[in-house]
N, C-alpha and C positions, 0 to 999 in steps of 0.2 A: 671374714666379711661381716659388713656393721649394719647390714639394711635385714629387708625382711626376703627376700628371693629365697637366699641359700635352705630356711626353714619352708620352705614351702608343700607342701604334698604333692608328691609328682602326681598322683591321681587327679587332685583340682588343678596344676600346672597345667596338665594337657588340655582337661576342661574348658578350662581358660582362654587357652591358644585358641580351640575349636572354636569356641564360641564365638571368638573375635574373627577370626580368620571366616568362619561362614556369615555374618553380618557384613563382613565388607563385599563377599561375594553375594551374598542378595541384593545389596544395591548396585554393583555392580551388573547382575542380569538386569535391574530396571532402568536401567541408563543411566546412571550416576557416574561424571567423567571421571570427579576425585576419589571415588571408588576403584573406579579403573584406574588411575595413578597406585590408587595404595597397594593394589594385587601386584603389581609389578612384575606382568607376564610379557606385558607388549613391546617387540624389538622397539618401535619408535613410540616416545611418550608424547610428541609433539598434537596429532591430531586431539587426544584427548585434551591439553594444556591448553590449544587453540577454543577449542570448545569451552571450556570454561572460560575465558578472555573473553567470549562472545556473550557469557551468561552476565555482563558488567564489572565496574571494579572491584566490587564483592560482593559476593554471590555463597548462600548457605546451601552446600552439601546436605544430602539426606542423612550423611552421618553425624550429622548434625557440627560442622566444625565450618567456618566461616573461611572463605578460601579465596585468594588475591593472583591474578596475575598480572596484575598493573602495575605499571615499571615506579610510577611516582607514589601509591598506594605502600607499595611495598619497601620504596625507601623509607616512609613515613615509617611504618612496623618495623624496618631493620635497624632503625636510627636509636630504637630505644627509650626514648622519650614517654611512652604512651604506661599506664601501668599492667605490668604483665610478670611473668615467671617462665619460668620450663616447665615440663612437663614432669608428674610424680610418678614413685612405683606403682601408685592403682591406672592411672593412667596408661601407661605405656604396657610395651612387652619384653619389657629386659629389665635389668638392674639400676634403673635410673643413678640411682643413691652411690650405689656399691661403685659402680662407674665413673661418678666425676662430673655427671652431668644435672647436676639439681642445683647448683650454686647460680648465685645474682652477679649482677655487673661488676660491682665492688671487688667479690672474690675473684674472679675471672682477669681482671686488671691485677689484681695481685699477681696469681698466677704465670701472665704473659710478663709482667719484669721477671720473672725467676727465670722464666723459660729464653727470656732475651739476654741475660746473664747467661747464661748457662751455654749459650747457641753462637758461640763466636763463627766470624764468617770462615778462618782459617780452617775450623773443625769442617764446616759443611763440606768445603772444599776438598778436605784429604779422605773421609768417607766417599764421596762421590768421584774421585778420581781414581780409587782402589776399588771400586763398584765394576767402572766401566773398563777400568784397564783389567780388571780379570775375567772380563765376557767372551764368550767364546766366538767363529763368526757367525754361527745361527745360533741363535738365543731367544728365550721366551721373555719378553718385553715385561709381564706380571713377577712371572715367579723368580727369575736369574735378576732383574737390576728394581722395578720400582718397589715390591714388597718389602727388599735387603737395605736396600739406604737409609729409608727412616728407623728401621731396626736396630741398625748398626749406629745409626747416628745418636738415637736415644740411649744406648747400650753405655758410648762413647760418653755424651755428654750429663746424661744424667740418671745413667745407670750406677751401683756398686761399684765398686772394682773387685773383679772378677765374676761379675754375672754372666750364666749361662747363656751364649746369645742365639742356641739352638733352642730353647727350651721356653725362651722369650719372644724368637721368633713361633713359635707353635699357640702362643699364648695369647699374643697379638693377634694369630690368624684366627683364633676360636673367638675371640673378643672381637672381634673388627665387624660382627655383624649389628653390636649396638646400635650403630646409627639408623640402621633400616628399620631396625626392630623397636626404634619408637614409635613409628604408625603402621609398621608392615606386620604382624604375628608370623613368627619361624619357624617353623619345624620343631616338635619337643625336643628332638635328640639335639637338633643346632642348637636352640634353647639353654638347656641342660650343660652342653660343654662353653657355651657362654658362661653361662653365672658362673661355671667351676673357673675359667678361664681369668674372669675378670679377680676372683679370689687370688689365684696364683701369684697374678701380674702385681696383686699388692704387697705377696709376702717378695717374691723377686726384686722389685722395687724399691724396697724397706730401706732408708739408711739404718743401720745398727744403732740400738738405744733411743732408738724415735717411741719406742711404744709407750715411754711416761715422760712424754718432752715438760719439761718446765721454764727453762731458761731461756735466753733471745736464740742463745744455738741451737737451742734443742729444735725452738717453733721454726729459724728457717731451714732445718734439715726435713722438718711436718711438711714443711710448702714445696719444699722442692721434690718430696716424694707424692703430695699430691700433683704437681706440675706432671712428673713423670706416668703416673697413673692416667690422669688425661691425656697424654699423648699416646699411652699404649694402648688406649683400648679404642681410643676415637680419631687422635693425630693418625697415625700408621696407617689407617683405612685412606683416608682423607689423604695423606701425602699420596701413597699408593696412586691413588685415583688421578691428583692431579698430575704427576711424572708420566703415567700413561698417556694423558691425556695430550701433557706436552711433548711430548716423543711424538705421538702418532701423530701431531699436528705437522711436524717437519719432515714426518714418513713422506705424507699425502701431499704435501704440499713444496716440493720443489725449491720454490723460490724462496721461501721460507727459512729452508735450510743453507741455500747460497748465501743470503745475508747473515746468517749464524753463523755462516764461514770466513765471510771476512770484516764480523765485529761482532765478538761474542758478547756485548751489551746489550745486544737485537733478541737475545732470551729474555730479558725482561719483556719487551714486548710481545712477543708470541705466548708467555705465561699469564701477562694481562688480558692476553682474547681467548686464552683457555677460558681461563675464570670466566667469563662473557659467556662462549661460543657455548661451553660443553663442563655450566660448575661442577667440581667434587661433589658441592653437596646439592642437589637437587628443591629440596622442600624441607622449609624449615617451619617446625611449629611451635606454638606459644599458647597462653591460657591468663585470658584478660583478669587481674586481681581487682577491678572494678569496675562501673559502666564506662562505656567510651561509645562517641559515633566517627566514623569512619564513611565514608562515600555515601551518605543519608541514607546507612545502615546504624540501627541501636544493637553493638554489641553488652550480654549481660557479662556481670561477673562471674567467672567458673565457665566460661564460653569460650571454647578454641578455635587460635584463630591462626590459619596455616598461611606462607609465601610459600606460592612456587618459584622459587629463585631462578631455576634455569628460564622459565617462561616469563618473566619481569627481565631477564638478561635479555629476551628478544623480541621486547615490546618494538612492534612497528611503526609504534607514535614517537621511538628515540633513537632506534638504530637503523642507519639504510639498510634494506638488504640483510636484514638480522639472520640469517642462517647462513649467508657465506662467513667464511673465514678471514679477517680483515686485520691487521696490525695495523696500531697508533690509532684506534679510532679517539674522535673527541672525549664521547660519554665514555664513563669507565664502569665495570662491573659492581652489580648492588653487592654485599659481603655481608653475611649473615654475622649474628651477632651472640650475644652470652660464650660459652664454650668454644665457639667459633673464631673468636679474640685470641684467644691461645692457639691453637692448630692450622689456624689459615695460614699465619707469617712461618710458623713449622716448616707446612708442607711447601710454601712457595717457596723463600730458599732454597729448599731440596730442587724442584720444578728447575729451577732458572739453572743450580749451579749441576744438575743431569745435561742437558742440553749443553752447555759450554764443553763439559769434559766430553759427550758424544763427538761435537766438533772439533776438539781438537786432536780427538784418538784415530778420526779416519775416513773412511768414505758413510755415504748416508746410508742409514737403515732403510732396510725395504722391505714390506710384505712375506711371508712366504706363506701364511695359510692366514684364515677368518680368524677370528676373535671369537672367543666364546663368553660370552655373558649372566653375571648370576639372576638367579628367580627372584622373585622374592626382595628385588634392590632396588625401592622407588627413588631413594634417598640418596643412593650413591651410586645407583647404574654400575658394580662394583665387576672388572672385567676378571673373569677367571685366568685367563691365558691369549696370548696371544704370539705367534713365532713371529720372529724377524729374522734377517742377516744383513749382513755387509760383505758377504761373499759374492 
């Protein structure tokens, strides 16, 4: 690892944590909504989200971070255009650096040609067809098919040859709380087997002889092991997320699934009102590199400034009825940006081509117990488990 994490004093780490973790919960006791987003306790985040939508189109949190859920506000912030950045290692609570997640537009468009090289549709297809044809008829929807695809897929496509995909899968799952744990603080120990995790994922990763690249090979073997690196520590989660998401949508919804049944092109649609209805990624944040105004707000420079994405997905001023579940609607989902460029078109592949191979392996999944949901997951509402069958 090349950042500053892994040298850190576990004694100030946990410090740290605390400190963070109990300033959000004090404005949290004082009614602070984005506070209450950030703790990420509440089964539903929508009242609070609602609540802030009502504070205007942006509206500064006590925690001092500027906060949008206005559908047209937050296009403007996702489009990219305005001057900003990610967020750095003092910032956040995870490995920013170490991670993959501190690079600009420039880099991230690199990235995504590697990863779109690299991602042929034939490959998504035969990982996801060997996912679902090896599921048993009661199956945990998390752990048996959406955590294994993009593992397997990344293993496949831009992993080594012969990378451990047991040990990459374990790597992934320790790593995969980075997204939350840009605005959420984690648990030391979850903490702790992050940084170690996101370390591993790099040496795993590694083409052989990349460590003194000099040559044009050399540097696209550098790019495609950073490509790989951001999809293990951030894609994986985010695929995850979305494939539940579209699964569950065709669980609950019937009809949904009839039409997947007789035109498996109808998974594009139903993955475009995931994205909408219920995004992967929740809230996405940034940090102004100059002045800017914004809705006859003056944001400063060094001023963070948050989209709550899933709540601009259901601005009532663009979508009817924005919390039913709706295929083909006009407007299409706002899509976060920087790192987000690389791991969205990932995970959606994955999304669309789960759904095809479900429908064409059998009868619909169904229910057989609740969902359990993790703490601590403002960002990705990341589900721990959930049973299904087709029995």
């Amino acid at each position: 690892m090349h950042g500053t994490w892994n040298g850190t004093d576990i004694g100030e780490l946990g410090r740290r944590l605390q400190r963070a973790n109990g300033e959000v919960w004090l404005q949290q006791v004082k009614g602070d909504p984005y506070a209450d987003l950030l703790r990420g306790h509440a089964e539903d985040p929508r009242p609070a989200q609602e609540r802030i939508r009502a504070l205007g189109p942006l509206w500064r949190s006590a925690t001092g971070a500027w906060v949008t859920a206005d559908h047209a506000l937050a296009g403007e912030l996702l489009g990219g255009t305005w001057p900003h950045r990610p967020l750095t290692d003092d910032e956040a609570h995870v490995p920013v650096h170490d991670a993959g997640l501190d690079g600009d537009a420039t880099h991230y468009e690199r990235l995504h040609g590697q990863v779109q090289e690299a991602l042929a549709p034939a490959a998504v297809e035969a990982v996801c067809e060997r996912v679902v044809g090896g599921l048993a008829a009661d199956f945990d929807l998390v752990t048996d098919l959406a955590e294994v695809v993009p593992v397997h897929l990344l293993a496949a496509a831009l992993g080594p040859a012969g990378a451990d995909r047991r040990e990459l899968s374990r790597a992934c799952a320790a790593a995969g709380v980075v997204l939350d744990g840009l605005l959420c603080p984690q648990p030391l120990d979850t903490t702790r087997r992050a940084v170690a995790a996101v370390g591993r994922l790099r040496a795993l990763l590694a083409t052989p002889g990349t460590g003194s690249a000099t040559g044009p090979g050399e540097a696209a073997d550098a790019g495609r092991d950073e490509a790989a690196l951001l999809l293990a520590t951030a894609g994986v989660r985010t695929a995850a997320r979305l494939i539940t998401g579209a699964v569950l949508a065709v669980t609950d919804h019937p009809g949904e699934w009839a039409r997947l049944a007789d035109d498996p092109g109808h998974a594009a649609l139903v993955v475009a009102e995931v994205l909408r209805h219920d995004s992967p990624v929740q809230i996405h944040p940034a940090v102004a590199v100059a002045d800017a105004g914004f809705a006859g707000q003056r944001v400063r420079a060094g001023e963070r400034v948050v989209v709550l994405v899933a709540a601009a997905n259901r601005d009532p001023e663009v979508f009817d009825e924005p919390d039913r579940f709706v295929t083909g609607r006009p407007a299409e989902a706002l899509v976060p940006g920087l790192h987000h460029r690389v791991t969205w078109p990932f995970a959606r592949a994955q999304a669309e081509e789960v759904l095809r191979a479900l429908a064409a392996a059998g009868p619909r999944p169904r229910r057989s117990a609740g969902g359990l949901r993790s703490r601590r997951s403002p960002v990705t509402r990341h589900l721990l488990g959930c049973p299904l069958t087709t029995g």
